[in-house]
Biopython code that builds the backbone (N, CA, C, O; Angstrom):
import numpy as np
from Bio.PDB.StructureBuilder import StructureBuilder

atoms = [
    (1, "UNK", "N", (3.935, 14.982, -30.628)),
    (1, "UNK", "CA", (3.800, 16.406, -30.480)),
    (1, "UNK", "C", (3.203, 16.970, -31.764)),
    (1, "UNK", "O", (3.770, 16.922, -32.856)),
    (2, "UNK", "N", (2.239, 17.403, -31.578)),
    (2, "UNK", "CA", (1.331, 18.332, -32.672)),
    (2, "UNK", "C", (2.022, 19.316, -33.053)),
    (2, "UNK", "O", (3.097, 19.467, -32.472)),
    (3, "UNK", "N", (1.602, 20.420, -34.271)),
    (3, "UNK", "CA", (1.943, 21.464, -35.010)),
    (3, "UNK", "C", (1.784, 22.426, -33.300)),
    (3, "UNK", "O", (2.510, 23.053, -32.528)),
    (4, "UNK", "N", (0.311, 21.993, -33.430)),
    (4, "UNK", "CA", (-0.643, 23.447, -32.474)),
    (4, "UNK", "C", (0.451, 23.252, -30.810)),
    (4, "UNK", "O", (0.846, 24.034, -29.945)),
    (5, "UNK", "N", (0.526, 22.388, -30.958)),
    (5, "UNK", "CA", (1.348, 22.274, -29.107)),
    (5, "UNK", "C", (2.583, 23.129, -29.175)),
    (5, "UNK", "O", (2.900, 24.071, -28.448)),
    (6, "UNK", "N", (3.244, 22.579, -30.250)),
    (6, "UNK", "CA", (4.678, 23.594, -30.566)),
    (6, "UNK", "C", (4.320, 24.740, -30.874)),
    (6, "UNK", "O", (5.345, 25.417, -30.945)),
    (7, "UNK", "N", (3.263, 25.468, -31.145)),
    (7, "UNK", "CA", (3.140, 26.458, -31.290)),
    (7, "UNK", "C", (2.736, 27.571, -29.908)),
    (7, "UNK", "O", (3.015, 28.735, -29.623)),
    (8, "UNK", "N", (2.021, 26.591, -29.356)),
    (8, "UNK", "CA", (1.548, 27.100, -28.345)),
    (8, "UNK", "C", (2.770, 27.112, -27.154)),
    (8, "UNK", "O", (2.991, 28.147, -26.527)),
    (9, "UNK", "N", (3.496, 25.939, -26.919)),
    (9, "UNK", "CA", (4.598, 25.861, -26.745)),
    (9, "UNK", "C", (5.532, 27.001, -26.499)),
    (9, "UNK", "O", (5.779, 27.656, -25.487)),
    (10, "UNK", "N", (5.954, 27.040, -27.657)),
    (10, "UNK", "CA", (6.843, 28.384, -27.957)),
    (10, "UNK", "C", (6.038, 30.255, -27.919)),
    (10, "UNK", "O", (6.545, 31.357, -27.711)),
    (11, "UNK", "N", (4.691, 29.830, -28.216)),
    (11, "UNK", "CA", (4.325, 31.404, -27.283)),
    (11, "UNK", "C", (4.313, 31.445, -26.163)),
    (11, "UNK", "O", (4.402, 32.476, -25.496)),
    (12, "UNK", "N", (4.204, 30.361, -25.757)),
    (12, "UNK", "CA", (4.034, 30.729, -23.796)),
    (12, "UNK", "C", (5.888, 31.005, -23.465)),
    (12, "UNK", "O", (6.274, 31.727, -22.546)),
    (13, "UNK", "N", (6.399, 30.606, -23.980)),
    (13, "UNK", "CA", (7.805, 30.562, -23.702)),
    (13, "UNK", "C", (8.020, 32.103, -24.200)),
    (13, "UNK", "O", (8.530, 32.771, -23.301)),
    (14, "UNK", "N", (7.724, 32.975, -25.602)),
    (14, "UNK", "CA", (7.879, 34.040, -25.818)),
    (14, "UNK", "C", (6.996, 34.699, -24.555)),
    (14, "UNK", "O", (7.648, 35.326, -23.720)),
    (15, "UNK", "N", (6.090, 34.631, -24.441)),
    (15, "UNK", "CA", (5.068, 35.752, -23.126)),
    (15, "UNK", "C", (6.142, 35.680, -21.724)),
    (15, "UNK", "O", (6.443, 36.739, -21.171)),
    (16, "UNK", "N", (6.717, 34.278, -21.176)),
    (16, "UNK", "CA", (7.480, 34.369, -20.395)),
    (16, "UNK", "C", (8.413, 35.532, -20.218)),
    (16, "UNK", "O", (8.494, 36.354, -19.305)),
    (17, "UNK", "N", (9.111, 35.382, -21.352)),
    (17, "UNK", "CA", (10.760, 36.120, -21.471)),
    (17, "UNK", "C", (10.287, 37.551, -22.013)),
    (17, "UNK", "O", (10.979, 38.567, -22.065)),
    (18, "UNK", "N", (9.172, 37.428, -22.341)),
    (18, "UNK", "CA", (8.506, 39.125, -22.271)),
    (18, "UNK", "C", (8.038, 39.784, -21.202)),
    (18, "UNK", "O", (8.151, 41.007, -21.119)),
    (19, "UNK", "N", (7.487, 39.085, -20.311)),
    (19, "UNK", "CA", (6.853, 39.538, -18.883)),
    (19, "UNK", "C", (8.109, 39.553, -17.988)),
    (19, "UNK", "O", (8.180, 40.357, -17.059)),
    (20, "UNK", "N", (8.980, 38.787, -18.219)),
    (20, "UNK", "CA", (10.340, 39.173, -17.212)),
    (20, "UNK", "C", (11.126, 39.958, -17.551)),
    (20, "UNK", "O", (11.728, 40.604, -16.693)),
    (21, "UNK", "N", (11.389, 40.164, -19.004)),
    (21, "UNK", "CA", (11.923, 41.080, -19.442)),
    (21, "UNK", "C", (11.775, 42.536, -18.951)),
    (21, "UNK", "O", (12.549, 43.337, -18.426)),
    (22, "UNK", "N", (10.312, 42.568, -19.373)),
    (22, "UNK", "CA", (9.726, 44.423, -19.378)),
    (22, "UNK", "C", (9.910, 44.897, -17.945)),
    (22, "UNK", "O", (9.709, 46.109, -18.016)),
    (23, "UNK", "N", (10.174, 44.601, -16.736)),
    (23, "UNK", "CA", (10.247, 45.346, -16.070)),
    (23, "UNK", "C", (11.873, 46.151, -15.679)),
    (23, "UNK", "O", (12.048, 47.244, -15.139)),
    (24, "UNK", "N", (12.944, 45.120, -16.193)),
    (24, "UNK", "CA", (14.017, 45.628, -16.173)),
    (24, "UNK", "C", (14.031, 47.133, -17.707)),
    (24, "UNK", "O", (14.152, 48.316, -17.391)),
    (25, "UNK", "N", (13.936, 46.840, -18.688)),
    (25, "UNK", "CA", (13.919, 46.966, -19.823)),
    (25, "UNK", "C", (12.904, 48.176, -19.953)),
    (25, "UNK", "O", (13.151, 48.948, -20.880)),
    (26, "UNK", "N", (11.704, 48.484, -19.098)),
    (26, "UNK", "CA", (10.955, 49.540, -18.921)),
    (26, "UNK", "C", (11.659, 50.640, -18.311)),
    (26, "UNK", "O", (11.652, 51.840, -18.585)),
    (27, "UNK", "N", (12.462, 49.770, -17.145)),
    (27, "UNK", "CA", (12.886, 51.204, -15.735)),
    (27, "UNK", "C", (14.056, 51.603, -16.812)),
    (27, "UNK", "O", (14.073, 52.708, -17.354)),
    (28, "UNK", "N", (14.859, 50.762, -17.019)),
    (28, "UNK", "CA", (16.224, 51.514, -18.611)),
    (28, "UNK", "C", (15.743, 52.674, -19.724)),
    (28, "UNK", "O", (16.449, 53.591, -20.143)),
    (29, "UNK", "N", (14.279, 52.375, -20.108)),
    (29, "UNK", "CA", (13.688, 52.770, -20.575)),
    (29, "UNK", "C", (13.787, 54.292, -20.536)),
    (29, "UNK", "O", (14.252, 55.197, -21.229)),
    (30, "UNK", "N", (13.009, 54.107, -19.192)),
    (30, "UNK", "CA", (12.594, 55.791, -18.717)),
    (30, "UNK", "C", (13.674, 56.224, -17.979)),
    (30, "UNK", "O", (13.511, 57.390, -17.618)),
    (31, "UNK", "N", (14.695, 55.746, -17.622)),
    (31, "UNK", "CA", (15.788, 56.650, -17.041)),
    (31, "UNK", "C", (16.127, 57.212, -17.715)),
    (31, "UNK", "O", (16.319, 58.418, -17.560)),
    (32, "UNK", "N", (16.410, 56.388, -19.063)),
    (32, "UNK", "CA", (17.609, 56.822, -20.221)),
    (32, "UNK", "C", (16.748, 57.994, -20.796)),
    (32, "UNK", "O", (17.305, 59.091, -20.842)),
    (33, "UNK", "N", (15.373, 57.894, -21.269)),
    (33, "UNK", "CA", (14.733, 59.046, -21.496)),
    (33, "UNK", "C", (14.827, 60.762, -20.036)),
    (33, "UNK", "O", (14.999, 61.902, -20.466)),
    (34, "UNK", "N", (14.713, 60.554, -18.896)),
    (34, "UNK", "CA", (14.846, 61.122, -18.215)),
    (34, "UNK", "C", (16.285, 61.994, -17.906)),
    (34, "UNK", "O", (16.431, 63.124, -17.439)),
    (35, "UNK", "N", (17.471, 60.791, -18.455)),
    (35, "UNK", "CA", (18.751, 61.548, -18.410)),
    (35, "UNK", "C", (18.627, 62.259, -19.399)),
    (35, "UNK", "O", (18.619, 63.481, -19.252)),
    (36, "UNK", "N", (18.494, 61.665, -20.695)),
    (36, "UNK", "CA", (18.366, 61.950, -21.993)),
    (36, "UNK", "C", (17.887, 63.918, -22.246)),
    (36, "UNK", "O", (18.557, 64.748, -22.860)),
    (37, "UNK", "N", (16.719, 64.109, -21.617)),
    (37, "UNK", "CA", (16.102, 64.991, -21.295)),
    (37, "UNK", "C", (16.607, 66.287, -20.682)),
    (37, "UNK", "O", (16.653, 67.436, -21.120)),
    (38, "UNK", "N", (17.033, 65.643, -19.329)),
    (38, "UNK", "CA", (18.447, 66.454, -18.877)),
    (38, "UNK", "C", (19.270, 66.725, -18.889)),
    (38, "UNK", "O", (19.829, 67.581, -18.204)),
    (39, "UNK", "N", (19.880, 65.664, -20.204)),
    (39, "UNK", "CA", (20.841, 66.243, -20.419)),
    (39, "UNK", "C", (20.967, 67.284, -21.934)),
    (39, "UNK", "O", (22.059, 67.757, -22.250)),
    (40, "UNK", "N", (19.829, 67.514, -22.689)),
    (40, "UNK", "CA", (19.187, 68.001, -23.930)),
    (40, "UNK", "C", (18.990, 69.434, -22.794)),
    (40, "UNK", "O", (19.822, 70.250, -23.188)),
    (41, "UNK", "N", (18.461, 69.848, -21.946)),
    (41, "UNK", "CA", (18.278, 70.988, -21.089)),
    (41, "UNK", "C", (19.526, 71.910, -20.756)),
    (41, "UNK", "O", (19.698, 73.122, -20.889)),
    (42, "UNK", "N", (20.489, 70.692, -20.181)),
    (42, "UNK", "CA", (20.920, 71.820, -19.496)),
    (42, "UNK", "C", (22.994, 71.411, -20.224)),
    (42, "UNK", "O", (24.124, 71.746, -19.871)),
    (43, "UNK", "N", (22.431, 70.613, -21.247)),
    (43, "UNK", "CA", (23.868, 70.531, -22.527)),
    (43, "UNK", "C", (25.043, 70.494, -22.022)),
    (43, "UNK", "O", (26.013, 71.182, -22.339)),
    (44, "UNK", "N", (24.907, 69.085, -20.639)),
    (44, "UNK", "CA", (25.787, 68.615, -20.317)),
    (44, "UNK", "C", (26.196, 67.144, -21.118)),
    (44, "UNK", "O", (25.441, 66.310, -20.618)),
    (45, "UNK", "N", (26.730, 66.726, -21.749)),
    (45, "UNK", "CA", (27.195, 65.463, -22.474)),
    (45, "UNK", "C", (28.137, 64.747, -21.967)),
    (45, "UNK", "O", (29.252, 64.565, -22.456)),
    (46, "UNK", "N", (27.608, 64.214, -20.720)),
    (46, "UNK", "CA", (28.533, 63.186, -20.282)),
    (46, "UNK", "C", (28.708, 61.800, -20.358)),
    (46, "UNK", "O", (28.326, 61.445, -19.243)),
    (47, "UNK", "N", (29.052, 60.758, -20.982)),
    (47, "UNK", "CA", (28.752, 59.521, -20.989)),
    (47, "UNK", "C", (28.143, 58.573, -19.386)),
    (47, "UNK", "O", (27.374, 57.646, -19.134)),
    (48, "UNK", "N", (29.006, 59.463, -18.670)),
    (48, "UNK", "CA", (28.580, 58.221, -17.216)),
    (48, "UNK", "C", (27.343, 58.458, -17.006)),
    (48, "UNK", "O", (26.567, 57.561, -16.678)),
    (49, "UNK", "N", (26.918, 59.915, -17.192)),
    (49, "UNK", "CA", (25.967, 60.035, -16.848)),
    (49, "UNK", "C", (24.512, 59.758, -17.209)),
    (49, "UNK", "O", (23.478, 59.914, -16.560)),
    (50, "UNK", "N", (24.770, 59.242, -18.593)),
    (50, "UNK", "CA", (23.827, 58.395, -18.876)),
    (50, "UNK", "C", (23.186, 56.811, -18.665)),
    (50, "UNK", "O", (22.099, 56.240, -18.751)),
    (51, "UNK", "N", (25.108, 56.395, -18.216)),
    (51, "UNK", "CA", (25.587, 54.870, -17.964)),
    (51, "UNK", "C", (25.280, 54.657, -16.185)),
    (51, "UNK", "O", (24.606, 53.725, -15.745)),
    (52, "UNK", "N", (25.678, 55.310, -15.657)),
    (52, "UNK", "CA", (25.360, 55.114, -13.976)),
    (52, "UNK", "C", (23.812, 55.201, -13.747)),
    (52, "UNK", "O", (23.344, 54.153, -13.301)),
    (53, "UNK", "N", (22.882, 56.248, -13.958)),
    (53, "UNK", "CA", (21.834, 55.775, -12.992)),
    (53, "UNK", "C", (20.621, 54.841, -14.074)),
    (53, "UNK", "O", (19.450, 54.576, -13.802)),
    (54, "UNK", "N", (21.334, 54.525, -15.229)),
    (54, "UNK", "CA", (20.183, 53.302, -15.629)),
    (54, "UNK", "C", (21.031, 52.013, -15.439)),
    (54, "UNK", "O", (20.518, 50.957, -15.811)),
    (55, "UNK", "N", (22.666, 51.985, -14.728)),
    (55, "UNK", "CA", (22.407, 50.306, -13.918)),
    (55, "UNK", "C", (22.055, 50.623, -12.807)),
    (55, "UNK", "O", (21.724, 49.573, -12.256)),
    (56, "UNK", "N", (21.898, 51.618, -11.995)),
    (56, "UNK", "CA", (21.527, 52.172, -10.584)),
    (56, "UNK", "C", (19.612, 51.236, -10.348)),
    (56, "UNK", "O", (19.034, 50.523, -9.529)),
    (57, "UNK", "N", (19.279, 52.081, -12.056)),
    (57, "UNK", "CA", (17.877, 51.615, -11.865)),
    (57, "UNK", "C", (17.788, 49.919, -12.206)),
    (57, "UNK", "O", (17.015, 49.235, -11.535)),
    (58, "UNK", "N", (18.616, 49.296, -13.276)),
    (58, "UNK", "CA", (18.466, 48.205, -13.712)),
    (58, "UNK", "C", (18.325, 47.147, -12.115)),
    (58, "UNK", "O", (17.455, 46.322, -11.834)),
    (59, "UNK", "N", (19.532, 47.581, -11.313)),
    (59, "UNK", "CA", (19.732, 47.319, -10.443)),
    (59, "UNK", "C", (18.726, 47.259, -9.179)),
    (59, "UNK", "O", (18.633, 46.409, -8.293)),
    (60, "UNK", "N", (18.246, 48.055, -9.326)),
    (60, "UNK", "CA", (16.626, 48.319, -8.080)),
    (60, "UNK", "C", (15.402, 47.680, -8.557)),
    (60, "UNK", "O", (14.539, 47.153, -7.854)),
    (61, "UNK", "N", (15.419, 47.772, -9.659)),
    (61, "UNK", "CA", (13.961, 46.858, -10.277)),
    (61, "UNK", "C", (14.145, 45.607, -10.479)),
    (61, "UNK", "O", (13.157, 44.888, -10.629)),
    (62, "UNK", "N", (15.617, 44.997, -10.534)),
    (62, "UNK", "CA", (15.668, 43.630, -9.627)),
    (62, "UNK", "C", (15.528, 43.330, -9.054)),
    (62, "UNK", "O", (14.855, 42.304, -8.965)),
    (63, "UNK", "N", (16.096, 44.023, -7.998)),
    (63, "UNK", "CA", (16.189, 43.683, -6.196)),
    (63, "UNK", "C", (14.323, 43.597, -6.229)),
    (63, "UNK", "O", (13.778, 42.737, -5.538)),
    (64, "UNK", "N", (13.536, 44.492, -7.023)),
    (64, "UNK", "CA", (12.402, 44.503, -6.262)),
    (64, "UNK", "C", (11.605, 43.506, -7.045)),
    (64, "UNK", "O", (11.010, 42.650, -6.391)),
    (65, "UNK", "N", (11.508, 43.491, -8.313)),
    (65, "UNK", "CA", (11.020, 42.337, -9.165)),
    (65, "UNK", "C", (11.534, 41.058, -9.213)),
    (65, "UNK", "O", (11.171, 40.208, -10.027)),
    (66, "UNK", "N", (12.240, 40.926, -8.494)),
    (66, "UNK", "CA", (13.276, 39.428, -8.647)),
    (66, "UNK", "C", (12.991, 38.303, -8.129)),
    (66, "UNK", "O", (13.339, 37.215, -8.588)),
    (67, "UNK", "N", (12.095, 38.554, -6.767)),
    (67, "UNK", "CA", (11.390, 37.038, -6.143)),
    (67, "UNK", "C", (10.630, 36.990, -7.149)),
    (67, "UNK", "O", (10.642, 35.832, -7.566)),
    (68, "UNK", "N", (9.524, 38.080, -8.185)),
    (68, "UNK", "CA", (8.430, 37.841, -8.492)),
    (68, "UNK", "C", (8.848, 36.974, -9.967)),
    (68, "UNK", "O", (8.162, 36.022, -10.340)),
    (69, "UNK", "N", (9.961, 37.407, -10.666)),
    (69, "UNK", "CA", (10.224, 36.706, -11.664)),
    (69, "UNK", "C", (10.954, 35.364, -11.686)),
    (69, "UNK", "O", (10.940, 34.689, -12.716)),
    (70, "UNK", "N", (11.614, 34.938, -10.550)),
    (70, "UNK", "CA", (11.953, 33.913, -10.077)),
    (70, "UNK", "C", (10.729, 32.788, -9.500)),
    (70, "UNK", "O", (10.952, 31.585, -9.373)),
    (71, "UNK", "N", (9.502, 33.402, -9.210)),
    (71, "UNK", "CA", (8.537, 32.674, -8.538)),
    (71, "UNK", "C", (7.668, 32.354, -10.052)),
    (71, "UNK", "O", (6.832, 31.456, -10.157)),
    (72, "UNK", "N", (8.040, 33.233, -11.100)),
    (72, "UNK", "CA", (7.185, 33.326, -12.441)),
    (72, "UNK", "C", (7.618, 32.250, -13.568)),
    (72, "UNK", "O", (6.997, 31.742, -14.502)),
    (73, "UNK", "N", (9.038, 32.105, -13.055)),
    (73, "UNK", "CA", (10.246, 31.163, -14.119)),
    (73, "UNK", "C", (10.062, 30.127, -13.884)),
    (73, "UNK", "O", (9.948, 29.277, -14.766)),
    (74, "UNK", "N", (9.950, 29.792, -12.240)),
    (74, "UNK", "CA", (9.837, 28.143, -11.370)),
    (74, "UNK", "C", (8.077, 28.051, -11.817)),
    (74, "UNK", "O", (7.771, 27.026, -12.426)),
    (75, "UNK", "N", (7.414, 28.645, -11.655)),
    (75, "UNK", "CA", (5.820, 28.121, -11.996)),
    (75, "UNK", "C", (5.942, 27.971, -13.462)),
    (75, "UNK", "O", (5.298, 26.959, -13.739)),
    (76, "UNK", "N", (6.397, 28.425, -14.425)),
    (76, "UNK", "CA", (6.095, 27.944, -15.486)),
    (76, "UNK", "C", (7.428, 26.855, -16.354)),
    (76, "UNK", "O", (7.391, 26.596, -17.557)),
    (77, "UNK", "N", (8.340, 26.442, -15.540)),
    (77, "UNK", "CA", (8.818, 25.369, -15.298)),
    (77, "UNK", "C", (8.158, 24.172, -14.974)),
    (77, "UNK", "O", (8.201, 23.144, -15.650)),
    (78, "UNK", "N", (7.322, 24.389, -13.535)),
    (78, "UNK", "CA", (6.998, 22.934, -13.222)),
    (78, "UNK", "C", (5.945, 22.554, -14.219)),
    (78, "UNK", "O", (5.559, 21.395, -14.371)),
    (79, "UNK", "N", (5.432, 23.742, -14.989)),
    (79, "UNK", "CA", (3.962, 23.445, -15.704)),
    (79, "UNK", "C", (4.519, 22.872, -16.635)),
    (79, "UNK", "O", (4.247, 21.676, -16.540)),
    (80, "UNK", "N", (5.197, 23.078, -17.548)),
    (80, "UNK", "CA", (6.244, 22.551, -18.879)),
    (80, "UNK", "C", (6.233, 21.307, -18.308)),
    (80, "UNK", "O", (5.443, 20.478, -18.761)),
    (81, "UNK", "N", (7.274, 20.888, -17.000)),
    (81, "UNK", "CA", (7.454, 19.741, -16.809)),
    (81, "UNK", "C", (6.573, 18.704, -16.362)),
    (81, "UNK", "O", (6.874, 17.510, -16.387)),
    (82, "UNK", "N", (5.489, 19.164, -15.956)),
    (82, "UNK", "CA", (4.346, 18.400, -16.016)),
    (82, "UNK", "C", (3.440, 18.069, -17.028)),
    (82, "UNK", "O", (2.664, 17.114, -17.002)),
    (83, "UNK", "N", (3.591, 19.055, -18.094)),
    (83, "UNK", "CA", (3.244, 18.689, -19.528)),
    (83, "UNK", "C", (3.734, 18.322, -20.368)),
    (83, "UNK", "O", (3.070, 18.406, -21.401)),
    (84, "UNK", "N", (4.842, 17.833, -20.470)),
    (84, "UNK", "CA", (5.569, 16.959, -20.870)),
    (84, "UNK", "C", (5.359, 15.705, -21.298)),
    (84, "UNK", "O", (5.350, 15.562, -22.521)),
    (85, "UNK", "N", (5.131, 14.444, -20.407)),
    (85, "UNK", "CA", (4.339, 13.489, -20.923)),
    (85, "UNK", "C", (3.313, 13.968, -21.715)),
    (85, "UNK", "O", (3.611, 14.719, -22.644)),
    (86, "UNK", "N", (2.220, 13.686, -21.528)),
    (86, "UNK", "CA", (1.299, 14.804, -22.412)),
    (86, "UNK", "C", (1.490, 15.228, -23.701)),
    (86, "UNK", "O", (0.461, 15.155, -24.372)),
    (87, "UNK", "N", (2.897, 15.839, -24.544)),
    (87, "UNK", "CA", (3.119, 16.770, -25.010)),
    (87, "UNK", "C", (4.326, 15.245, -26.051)),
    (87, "UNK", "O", (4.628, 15.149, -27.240)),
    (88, "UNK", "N", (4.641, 14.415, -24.905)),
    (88, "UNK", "CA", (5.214, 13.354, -25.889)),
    (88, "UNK", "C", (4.563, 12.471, -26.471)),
    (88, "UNK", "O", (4.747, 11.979, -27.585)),
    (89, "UNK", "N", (3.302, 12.134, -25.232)),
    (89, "UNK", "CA", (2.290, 11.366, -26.176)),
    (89, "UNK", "C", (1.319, 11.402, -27.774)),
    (89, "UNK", "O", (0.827, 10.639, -28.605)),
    (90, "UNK", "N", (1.477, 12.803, -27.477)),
    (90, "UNK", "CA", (0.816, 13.311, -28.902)),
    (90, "UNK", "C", (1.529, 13.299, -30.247)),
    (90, "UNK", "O", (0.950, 13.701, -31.256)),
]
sb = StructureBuilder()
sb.init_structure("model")
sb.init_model(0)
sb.init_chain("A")
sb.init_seg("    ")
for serial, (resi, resn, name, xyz) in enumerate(atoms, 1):
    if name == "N":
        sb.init_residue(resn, " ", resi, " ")
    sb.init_atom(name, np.array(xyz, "f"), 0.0, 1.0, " ", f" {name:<3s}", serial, name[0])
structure = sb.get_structure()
C-alpha cells in the first residue's frame, strides 16, 4: 500500500460520511434556524420547541434519503472490497 492510495483511501471515505451526512445535518440546519427565528419574533423560549420539530425533520429526511444513502454505503463498500487486493499488492 502506497502513501498516495492511503490517501486517496481515506478521502473517499471522508466524501462518503460527508455526502451522507449533509442531508440529515442540512434539514437540522434550517429548522433550527427557522424555529430559531420564530422564536426571536414572537419571544416565546421554549426548549421543546426547538427540540421536537428538528427530530420531526431529522426524522423525514431519513425516511426519504435513506434507501439513497444505504444504496451509497453498499456501492462504495463493494468498491473498497474489490480494491482491496489491488491496494495489498502495492
Amino acid at each position: 500500500m502506497t502513501d498516495n492510495s492511503i490517501v486517496h483511501l481515506g478521502m473517499s471515505a471522508m466524501m462518503m460520511a460527508f455526502e451522507l451526512a449533509a442531508p440529515v445535518l442540512l434539514t437540522a440546519l434550517l429548522i433550527g434556524f427557522a424555529v430559531s427565528l420564530f422564536q426571536s419574533a414572537t419571544q416565546i423560549q421554549e426548549v421543546t420547541l426547538a427540540f421536537v420539530p428538528k427530530a420531526i425533520g431529522v426524522g423525514v429526511a431519513l425516511l426519504i434519503s435513506g434507501s439513497w444513502m444505504m444504496h451509497s454505503m453498499i456501492t462504495f463498500t463493494q468498491q473498497l472490497f474489490a480494491q482491496l487486493p489491488s491496494l495489498l499488492n502495492s
